[in-house]
mmJSON file of the N, C-alpha and C atoms, coordinates in Angstrom:
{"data_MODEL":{"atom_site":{
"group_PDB":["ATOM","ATOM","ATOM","ATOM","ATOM","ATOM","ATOM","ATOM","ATOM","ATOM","ATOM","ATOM","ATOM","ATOM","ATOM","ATOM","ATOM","ATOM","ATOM","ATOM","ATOM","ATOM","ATOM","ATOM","ATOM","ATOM","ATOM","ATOM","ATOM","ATOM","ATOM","ATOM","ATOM","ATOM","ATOM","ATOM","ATOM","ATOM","ATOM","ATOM","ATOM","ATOM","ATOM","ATOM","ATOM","ATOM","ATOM","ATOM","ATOM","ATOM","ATOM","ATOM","ATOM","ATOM","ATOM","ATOM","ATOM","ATOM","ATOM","ATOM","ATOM","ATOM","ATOM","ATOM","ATOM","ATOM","ATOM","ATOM","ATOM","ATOM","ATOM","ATOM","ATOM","ATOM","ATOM","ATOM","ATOM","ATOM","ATOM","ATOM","ATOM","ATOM","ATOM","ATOM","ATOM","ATOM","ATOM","ATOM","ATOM","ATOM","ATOM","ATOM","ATOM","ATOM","ATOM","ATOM","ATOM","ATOM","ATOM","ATOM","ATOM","ATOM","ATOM","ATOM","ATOM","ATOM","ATOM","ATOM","ATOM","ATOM","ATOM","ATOM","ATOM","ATOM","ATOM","ATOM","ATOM","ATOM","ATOM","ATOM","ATOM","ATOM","ATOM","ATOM","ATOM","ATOM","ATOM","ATOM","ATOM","ATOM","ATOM","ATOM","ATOM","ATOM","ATOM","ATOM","ATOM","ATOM","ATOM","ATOM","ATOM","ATOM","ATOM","ATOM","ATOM","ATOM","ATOM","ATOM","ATOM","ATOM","ATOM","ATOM","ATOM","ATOM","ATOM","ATOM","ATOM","ATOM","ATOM","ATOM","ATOM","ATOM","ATOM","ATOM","ATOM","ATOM","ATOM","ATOM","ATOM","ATOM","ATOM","ATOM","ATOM","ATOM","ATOM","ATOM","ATOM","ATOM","ATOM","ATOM","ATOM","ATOM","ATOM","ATOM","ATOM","ATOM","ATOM","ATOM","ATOM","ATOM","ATOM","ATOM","ATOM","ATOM","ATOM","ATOM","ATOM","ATOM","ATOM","ATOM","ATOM","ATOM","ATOM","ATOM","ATOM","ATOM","ATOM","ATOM","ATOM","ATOM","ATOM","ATOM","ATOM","ATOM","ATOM","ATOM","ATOM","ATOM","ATOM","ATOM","ATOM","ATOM","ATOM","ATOM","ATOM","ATOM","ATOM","ATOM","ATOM","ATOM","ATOM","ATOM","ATOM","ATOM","ATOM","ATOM","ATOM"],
"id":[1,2,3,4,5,6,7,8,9,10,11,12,13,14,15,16,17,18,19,20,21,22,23,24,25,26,27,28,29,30,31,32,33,34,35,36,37,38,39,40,41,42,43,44,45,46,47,48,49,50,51,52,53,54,55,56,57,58,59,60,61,62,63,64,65,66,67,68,69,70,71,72,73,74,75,76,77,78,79,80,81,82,83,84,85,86,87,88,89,90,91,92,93,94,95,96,97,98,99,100,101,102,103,104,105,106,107,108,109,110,111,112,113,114,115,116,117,118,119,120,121,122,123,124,125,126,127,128,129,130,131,132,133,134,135,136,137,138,139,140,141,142,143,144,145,146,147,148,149,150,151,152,153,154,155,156,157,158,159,160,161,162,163,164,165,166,167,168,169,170,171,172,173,174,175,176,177,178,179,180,181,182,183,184,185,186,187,188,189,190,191,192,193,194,195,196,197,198,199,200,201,202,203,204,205,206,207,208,209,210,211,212,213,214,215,216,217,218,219,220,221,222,223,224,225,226,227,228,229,230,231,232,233,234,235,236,237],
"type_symbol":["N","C","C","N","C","C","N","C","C","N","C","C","N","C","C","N","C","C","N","C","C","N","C","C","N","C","C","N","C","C","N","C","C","N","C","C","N","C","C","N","C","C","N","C","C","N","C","C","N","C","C","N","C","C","N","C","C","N","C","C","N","C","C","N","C","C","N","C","C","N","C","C","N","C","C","N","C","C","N","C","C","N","C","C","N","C","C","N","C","C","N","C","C","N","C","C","N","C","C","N","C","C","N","C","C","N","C","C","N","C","C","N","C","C","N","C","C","N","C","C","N","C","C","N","C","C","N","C","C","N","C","C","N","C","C","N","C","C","N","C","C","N","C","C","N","C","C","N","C","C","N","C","C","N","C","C","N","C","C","N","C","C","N","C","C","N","C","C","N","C","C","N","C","C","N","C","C","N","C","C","N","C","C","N","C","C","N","C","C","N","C","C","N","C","C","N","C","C","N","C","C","N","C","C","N","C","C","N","C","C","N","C","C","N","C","C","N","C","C","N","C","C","N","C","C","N","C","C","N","C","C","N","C","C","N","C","C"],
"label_atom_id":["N","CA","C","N","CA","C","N","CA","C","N","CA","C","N","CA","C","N","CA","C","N","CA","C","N","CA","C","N","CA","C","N","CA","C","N","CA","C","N","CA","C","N","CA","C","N","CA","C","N","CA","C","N","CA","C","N","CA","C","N","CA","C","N","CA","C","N","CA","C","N","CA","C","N","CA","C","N","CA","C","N","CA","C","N","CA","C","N","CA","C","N","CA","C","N","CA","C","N","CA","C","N","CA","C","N","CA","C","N","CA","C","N","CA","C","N","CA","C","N","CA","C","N","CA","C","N","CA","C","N","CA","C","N","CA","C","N","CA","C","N","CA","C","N","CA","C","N","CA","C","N","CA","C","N","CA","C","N","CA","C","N","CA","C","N","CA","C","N","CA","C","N","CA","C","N","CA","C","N","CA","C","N","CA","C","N","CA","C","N","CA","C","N","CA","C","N","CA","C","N","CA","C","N","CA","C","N","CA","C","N","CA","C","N","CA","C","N","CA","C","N","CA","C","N","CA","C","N","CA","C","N","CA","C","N","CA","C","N","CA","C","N","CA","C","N","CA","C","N","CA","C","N","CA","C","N","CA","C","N","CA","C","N","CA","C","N","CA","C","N","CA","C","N","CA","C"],
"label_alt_id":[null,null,null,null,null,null,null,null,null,null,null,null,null,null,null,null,null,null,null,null,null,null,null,null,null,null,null,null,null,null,null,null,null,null,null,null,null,null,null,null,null,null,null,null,null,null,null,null,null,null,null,null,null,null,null,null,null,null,null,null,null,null,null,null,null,null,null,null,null,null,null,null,null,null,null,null,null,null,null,null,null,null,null,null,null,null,null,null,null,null,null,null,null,null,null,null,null,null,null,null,null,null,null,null,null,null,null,null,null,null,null,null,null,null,null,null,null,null,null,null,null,null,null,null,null,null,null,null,null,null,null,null,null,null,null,null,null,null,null,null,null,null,null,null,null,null,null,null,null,null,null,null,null,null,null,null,null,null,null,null,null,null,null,null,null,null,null,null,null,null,null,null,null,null,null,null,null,null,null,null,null,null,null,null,null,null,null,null,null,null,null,null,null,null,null,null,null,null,null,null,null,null,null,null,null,null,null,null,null,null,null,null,null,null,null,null,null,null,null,null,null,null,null,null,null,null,null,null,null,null,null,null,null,null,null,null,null],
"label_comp_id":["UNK","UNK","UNK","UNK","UNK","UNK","UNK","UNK","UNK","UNK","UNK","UNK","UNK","UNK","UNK","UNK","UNK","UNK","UNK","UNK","UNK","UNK","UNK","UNK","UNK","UNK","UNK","UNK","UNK","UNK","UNK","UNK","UNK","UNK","UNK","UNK","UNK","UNK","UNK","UNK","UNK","UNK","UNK","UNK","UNK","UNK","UNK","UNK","UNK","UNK","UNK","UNK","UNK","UNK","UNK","UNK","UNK","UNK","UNK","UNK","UNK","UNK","UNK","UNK","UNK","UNK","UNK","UNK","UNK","UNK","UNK","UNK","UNK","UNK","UNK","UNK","UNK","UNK","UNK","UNK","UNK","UNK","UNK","UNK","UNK","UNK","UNK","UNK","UNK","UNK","UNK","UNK","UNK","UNK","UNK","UNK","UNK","UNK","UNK","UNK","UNK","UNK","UNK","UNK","UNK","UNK","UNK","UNK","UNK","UNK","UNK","UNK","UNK","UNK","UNK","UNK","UNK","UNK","UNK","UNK","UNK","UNK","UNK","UNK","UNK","UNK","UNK","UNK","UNK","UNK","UNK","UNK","UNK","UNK","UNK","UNK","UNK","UNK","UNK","UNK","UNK","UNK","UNK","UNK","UNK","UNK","UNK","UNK","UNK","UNK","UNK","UNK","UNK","UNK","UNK","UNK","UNK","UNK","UNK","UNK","UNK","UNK","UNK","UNK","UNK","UNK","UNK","UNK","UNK","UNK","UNK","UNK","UNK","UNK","UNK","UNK","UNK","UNK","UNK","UNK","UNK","UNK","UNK","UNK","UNK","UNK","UNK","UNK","UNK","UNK","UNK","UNK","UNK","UNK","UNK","UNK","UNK","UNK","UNK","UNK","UNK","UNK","UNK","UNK","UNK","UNK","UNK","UNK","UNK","UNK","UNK","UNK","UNK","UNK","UNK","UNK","UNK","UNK","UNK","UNK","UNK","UNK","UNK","UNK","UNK","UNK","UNK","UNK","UNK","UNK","UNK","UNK","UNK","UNK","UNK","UNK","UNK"],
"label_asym_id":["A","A","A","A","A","A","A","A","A","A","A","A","A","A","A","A","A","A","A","A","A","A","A","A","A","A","A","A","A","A","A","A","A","A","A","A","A","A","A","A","A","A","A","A","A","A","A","A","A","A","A","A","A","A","A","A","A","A","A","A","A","A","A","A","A","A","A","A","A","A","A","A","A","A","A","A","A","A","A","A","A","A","A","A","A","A","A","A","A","A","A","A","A","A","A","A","A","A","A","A","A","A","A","A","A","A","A","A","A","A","A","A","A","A","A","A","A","A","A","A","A","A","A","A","A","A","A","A","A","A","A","A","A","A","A","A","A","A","A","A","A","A","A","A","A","A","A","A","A","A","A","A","A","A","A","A","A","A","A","A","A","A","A","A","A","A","A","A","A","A","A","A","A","A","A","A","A","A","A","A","A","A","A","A","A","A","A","A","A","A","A","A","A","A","A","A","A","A","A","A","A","A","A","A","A","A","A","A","A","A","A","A","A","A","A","A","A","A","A","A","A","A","A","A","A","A","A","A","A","A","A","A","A","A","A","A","A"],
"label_entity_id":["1","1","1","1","1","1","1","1","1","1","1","1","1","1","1","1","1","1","1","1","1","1","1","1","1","1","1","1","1","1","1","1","1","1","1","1","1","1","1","1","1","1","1","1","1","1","1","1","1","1","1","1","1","1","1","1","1","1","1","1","1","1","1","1","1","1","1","1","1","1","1","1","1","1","1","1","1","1","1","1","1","1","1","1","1","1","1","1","1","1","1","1","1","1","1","1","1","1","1","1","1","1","1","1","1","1","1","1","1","1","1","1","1","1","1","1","1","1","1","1","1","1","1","1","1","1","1","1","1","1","1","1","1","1","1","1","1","1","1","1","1","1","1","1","1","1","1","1","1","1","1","1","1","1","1","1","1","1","1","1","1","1","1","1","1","1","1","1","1","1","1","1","1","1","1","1","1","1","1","1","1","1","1","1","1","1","1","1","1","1","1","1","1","1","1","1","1","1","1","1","1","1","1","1","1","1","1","1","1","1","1","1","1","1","1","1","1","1","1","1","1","1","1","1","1","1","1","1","1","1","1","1","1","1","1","1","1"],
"label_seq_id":[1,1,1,2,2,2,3,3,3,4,4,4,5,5,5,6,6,6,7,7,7,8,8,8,9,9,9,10,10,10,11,11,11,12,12,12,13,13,13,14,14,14,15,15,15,16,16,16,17,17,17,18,18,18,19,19,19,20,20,20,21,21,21,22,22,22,23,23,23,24,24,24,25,25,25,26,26,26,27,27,27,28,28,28,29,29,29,30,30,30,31,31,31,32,32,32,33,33,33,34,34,34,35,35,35,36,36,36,37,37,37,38,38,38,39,39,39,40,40,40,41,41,41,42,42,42,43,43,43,44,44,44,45,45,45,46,46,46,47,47,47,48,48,48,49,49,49,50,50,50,51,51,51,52,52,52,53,53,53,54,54,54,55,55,55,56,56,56,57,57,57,58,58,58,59,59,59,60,60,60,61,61,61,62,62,62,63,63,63,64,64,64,65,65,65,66,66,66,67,67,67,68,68,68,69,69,69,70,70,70,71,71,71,72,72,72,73,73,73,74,74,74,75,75,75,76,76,76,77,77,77,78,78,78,79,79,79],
"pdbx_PDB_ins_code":[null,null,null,null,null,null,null,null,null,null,null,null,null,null,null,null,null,null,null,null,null,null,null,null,null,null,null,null,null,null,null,null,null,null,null,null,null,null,null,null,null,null,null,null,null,null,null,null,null,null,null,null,null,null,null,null,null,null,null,null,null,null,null,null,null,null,null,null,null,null,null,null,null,null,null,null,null,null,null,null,null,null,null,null,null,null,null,null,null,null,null,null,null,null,null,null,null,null,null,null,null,null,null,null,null,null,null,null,null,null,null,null,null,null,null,null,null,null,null,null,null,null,null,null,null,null,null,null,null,null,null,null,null,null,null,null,null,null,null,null,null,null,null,null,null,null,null,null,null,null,null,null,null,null,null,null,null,null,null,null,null,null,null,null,null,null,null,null,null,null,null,null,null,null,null,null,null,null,null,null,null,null,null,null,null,null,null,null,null,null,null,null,null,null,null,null,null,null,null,null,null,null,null,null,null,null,null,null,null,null,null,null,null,null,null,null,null,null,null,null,null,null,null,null,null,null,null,null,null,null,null,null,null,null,null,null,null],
"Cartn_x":[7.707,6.825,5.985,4.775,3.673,4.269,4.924,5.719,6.325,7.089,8.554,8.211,6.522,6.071,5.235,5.172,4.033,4.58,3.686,3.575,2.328,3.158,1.556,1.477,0.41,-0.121,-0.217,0.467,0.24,1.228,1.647,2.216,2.62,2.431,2.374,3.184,4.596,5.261,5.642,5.662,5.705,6.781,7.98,9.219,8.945,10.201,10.552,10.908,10.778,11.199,12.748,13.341,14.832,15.534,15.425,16.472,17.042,16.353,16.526,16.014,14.806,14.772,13.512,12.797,12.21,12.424,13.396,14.67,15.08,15.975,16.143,14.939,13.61,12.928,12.185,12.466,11.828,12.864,14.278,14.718,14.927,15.07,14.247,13.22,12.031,10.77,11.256,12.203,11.934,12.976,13.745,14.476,14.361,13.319,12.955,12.116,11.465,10.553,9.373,9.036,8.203,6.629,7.017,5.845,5.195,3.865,3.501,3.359,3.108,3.219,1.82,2.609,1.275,0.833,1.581,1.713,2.393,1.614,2.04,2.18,2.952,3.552,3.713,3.13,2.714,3.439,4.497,5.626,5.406,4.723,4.94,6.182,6.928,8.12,7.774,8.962,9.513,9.114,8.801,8.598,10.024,11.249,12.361,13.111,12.701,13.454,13.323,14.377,14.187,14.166,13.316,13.059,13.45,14.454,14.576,13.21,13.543,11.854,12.215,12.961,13.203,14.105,13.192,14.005,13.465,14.824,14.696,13.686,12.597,11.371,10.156,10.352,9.355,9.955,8.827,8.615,7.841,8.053,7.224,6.217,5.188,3.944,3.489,3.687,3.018,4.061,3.697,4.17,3.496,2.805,2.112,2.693,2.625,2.984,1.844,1.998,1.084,1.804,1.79,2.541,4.332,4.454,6.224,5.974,4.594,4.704,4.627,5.365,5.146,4.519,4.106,3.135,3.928,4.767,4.817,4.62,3.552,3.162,3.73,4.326,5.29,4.717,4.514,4.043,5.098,4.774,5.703,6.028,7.112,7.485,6.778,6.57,5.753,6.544,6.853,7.683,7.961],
"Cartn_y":[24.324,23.586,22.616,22.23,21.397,19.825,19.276,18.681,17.748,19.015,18.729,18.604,19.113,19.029,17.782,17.194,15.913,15.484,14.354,13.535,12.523,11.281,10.319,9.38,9.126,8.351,6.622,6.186,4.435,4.244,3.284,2.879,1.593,1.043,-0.6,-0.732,-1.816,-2.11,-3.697,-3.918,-5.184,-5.022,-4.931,-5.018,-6.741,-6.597,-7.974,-8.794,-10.158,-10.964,-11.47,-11.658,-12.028,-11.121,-9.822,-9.102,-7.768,-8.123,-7.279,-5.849,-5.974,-4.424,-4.137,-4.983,-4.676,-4.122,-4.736,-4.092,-2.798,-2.201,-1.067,-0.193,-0.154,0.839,0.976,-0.326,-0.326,1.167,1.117,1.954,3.033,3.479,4.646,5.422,4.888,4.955,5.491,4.735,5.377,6.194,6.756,7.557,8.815,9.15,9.862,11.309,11.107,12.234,12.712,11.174,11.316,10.611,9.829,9.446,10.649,10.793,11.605,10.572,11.489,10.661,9.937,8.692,7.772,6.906,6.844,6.015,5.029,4.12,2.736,2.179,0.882,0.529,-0.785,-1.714,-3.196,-3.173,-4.197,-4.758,-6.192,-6.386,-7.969,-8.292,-9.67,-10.161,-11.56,-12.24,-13.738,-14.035,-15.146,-15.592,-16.109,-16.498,-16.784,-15.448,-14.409,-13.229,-12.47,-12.289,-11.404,-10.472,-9.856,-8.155,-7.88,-6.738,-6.206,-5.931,-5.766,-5.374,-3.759,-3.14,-1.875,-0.991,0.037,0.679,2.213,2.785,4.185,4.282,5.027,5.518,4.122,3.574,2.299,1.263,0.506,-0.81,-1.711,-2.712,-4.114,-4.432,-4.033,-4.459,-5.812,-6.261,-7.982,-8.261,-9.453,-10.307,-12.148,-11.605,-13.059,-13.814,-15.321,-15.57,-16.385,-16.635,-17.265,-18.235,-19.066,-20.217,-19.089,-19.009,-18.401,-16.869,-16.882,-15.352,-14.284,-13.239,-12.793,-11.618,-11.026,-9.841,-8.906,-8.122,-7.154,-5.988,-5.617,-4.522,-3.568,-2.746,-1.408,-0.386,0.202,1.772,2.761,3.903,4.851,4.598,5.62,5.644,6.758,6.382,7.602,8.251,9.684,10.85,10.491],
"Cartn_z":[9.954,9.099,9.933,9.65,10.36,10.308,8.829,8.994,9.982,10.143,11.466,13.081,13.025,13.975,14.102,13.321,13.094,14.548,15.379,16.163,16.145,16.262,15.936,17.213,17.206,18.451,18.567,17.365,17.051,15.953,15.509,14.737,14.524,13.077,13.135,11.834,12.322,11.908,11.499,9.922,9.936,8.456,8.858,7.92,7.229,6.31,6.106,6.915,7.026,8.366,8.006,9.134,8.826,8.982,8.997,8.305,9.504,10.516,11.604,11.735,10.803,10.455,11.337,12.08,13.058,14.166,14.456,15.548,15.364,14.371,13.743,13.629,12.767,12.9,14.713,15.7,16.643,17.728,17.251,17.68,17.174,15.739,15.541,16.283,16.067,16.592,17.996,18.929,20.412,20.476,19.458,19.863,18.927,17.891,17.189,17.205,18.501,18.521,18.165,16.974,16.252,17.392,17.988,18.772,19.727,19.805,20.515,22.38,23.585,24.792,25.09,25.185,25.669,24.289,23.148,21.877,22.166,21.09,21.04,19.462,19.517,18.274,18.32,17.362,17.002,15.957,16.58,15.241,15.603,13.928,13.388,13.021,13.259,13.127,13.404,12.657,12.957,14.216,14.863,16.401,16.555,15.816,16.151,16.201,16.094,15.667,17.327,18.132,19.287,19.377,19.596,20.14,21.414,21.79,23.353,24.037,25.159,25.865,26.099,25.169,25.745,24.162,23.741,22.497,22.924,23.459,23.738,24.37,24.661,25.261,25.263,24.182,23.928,24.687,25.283,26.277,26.228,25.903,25.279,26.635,26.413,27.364,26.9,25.79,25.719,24.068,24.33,23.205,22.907,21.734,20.995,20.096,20.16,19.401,18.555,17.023,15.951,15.203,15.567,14.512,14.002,12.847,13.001,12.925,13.284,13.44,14.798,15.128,16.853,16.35,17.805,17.427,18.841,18.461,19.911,20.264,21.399,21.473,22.885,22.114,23.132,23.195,24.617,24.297,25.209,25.372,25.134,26.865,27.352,28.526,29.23,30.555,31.347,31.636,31.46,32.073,33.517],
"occupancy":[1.0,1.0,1.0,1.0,1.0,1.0,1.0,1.0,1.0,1.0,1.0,1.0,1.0,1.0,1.0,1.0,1.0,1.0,1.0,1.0,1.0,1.0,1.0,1.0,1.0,1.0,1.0,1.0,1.0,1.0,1.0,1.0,1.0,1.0,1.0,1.0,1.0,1.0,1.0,1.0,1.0,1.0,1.0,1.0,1.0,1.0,1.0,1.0,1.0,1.0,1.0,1.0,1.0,1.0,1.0,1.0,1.0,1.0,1.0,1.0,1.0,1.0,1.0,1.0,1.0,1.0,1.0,1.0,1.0,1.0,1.0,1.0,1.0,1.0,1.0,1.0,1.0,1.0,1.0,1.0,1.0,1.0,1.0,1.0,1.0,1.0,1.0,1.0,1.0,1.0,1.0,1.0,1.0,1.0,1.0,1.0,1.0,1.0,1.0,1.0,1.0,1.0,1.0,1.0,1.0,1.0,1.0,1.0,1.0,1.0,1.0,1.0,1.0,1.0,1.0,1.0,1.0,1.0,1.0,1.0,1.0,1.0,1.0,1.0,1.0,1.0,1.0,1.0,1.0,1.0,1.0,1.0,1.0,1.0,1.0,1.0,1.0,1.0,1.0,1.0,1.0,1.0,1.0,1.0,1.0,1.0,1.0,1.0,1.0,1.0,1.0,1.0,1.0,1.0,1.0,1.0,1.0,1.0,1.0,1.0,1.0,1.0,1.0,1.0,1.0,1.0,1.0,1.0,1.0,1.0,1.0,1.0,1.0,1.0,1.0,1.0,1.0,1.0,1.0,1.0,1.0,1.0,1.0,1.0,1.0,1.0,1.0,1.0,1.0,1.0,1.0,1.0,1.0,1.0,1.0,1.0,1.0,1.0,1.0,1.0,1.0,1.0,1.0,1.0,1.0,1.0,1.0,1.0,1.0,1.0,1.0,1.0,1.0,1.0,1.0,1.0,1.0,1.0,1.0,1.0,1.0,1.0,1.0,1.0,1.0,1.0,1.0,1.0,1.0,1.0,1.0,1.0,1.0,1.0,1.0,1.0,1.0],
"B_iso_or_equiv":[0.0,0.0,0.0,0.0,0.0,0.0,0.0,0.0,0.0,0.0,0.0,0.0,0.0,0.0,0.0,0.0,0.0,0.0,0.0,0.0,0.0,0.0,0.0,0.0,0.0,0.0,0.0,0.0,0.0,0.0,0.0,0.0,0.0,0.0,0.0,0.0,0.0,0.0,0.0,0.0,0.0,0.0,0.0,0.0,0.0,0.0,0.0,0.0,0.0,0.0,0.0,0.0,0.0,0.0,0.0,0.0,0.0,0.0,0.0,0.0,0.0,0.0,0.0,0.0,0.0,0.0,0.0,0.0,0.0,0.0,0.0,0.0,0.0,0.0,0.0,0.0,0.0,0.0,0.0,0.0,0.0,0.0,0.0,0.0,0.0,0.0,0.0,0.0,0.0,0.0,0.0,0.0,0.0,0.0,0.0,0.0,0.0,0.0,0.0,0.0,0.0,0.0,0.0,0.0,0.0,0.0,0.0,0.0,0.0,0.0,0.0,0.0,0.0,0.0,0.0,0.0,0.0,0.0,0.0,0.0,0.0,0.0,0.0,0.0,0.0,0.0,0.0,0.0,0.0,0.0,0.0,0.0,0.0,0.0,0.0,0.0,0.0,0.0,0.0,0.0,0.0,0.0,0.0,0.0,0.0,0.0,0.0,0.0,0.0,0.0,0.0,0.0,0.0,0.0,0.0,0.0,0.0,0.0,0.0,0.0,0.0,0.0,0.0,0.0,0.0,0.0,0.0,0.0,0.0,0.0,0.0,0.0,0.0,0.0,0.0,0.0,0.0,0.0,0.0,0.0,0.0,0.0,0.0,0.0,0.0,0.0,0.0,0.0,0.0,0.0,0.0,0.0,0.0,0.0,0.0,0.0,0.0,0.0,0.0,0.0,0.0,0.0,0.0,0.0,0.0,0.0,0.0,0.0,0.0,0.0,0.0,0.0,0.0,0.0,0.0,0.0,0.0,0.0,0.0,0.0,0.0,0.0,0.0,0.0,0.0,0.0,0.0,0.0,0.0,0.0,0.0,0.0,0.0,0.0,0.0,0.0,0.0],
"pdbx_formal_charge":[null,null,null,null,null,null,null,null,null,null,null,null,null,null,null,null,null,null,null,null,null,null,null,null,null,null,null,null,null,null,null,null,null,null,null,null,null,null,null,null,null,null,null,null,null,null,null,null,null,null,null,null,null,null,null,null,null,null,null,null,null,null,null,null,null,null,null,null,null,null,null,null,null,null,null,null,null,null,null,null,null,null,null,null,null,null,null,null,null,null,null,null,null,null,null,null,null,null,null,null,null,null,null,null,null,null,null,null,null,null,null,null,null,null,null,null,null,null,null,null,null,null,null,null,null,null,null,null,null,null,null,null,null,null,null,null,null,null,null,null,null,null,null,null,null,null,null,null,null,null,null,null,null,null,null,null,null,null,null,null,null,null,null,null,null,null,null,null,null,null,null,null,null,null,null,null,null,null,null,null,null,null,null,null,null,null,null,null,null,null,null,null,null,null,null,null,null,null,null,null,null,null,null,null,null,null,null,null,null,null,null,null,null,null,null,null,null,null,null,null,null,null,null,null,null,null,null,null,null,null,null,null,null,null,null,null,null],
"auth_seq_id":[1,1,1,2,2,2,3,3,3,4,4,4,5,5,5,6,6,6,7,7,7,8,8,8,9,9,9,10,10,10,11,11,11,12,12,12,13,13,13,14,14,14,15,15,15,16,16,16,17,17,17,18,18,18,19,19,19,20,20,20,21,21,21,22,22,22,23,23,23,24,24,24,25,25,25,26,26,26,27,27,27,28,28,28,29,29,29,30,30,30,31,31,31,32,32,32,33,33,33,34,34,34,35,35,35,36,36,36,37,37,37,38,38,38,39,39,39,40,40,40,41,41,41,42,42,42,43,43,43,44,44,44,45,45,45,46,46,46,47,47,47,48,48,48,49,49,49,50,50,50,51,51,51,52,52,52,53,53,53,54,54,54,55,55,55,56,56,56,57,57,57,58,58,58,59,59,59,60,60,60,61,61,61,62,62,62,63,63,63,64,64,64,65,65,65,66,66,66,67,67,67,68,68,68,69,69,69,70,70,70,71,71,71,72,72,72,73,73,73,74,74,74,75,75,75,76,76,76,77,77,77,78,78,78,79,79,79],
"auth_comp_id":["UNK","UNK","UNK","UNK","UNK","UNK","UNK","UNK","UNK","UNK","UNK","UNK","UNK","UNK","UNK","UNK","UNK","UNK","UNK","UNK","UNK","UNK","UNK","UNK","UNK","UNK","UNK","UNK","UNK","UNK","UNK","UNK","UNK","UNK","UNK","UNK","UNK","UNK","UNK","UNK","UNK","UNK","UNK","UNK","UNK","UNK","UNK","UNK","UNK","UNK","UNK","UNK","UNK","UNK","UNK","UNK","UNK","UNK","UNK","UNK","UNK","UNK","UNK","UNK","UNK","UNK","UNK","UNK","UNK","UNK","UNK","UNK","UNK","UNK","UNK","UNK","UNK","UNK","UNK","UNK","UNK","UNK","UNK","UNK","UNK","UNK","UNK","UNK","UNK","UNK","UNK","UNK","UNK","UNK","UNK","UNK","UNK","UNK","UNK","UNK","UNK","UNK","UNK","UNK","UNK","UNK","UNK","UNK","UNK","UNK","UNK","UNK","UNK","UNK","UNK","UNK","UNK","UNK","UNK","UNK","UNK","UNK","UNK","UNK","UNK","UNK","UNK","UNK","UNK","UNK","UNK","UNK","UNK","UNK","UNK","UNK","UNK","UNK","UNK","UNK","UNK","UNK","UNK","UNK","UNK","UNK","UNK","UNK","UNK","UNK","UNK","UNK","UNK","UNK","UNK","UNK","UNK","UNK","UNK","UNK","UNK","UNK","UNK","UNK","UNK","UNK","UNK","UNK","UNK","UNK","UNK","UNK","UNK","UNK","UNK","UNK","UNK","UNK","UNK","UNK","UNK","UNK","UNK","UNK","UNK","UNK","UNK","UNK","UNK","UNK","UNK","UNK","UNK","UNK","UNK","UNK","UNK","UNK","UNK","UNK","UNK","UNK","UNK","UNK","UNK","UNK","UNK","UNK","UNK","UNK","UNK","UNK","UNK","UNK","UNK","UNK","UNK","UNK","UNK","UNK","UNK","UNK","UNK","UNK","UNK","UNK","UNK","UNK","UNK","UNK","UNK","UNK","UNK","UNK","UNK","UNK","UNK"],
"auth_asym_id":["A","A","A","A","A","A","A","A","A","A","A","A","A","A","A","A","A","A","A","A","A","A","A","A","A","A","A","A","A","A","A","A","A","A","A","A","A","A","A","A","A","A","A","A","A","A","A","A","A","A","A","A","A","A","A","A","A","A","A","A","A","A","A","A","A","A","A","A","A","A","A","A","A","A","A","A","A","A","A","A","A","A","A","A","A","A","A","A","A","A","A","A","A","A","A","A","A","A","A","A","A","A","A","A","A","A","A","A","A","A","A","A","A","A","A","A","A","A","A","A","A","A","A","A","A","A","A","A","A","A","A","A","A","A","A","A","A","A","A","A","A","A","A","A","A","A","A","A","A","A","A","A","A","A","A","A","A","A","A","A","A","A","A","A","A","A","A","A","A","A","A","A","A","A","A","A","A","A","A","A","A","A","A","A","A","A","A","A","A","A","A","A","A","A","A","A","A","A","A","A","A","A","A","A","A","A","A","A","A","A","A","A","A","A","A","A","A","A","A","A","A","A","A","A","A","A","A","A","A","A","A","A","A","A","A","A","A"],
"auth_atom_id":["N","CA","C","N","CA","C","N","CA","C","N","CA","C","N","CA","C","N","CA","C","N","CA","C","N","CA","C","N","CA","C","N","CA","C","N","CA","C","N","CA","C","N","CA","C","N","CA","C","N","CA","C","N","CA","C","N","CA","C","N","CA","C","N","CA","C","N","CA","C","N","CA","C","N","CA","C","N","CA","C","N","CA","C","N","CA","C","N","CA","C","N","CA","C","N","CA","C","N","CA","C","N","CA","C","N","CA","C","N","CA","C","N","CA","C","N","CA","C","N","CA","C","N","CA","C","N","CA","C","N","CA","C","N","CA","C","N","CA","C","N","CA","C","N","CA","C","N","CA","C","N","CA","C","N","CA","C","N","CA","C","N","CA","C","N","CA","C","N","CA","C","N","CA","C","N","CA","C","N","CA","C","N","CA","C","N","CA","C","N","CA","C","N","CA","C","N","CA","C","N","CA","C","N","CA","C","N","CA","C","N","CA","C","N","CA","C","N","CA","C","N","CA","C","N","CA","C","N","CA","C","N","CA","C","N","CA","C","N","CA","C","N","CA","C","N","CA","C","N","CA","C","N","CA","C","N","CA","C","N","CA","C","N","CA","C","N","CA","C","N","CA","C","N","CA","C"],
"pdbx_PDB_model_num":[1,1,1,1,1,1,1,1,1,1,1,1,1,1,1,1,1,1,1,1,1,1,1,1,1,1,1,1,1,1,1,1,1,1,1,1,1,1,1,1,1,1,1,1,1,1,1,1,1,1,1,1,1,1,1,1,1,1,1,1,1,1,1,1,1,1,1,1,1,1,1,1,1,1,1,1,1,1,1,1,1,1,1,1,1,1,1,1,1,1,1,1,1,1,1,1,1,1,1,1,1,1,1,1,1,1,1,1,1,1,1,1,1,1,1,1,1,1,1,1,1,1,1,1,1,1,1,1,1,1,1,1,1,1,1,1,1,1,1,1,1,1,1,1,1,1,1,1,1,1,1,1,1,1,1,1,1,1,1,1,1,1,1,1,1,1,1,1,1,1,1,1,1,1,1,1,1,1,1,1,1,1,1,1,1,1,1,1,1,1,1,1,1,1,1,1,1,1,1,1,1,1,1,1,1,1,1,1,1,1,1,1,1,1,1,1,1,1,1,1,1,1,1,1,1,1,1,1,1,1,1,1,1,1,1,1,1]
}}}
């Protein structure tokens, strides 16, 4: 099915804050299959809320912060 084959090239994630679920879909995401190579993924979260610099294949290239809000942007791993 075309489906099962999907692969996407970006993805932006902004769960509820608090609840760790940034974290969770951040490792999904790098261990899923679903990213195509050379994709990247912007998860909004809490600025008190820590993100690893590392979820499966994804790697935090920067991180902003906005008053209580962070902005972190990971892209995929080079073969």
């Amino acid at each position: 099915m075309a489906r099962e084959q999907a692969r996407f090239g970006g993805a932006f994630v902004d769960p509820p804050y608090r609840r760790s679920l940034a974290a969770a879909t951040l490792a999904e995401l790098g261990q899923s299959g679903l990213l195509e190579r050379g994709a990247w993924v912007i998860a909004e979260h809490a600025a008190e809320e820590s993100l690893a610099e590392r979820y499966g294949t994804l790697i935090r290239a920067d991180l902003r912060r906005y008053g209580s809000t962070a902005i972190s942007l990971y892209g995929m791993e080079e073969p």
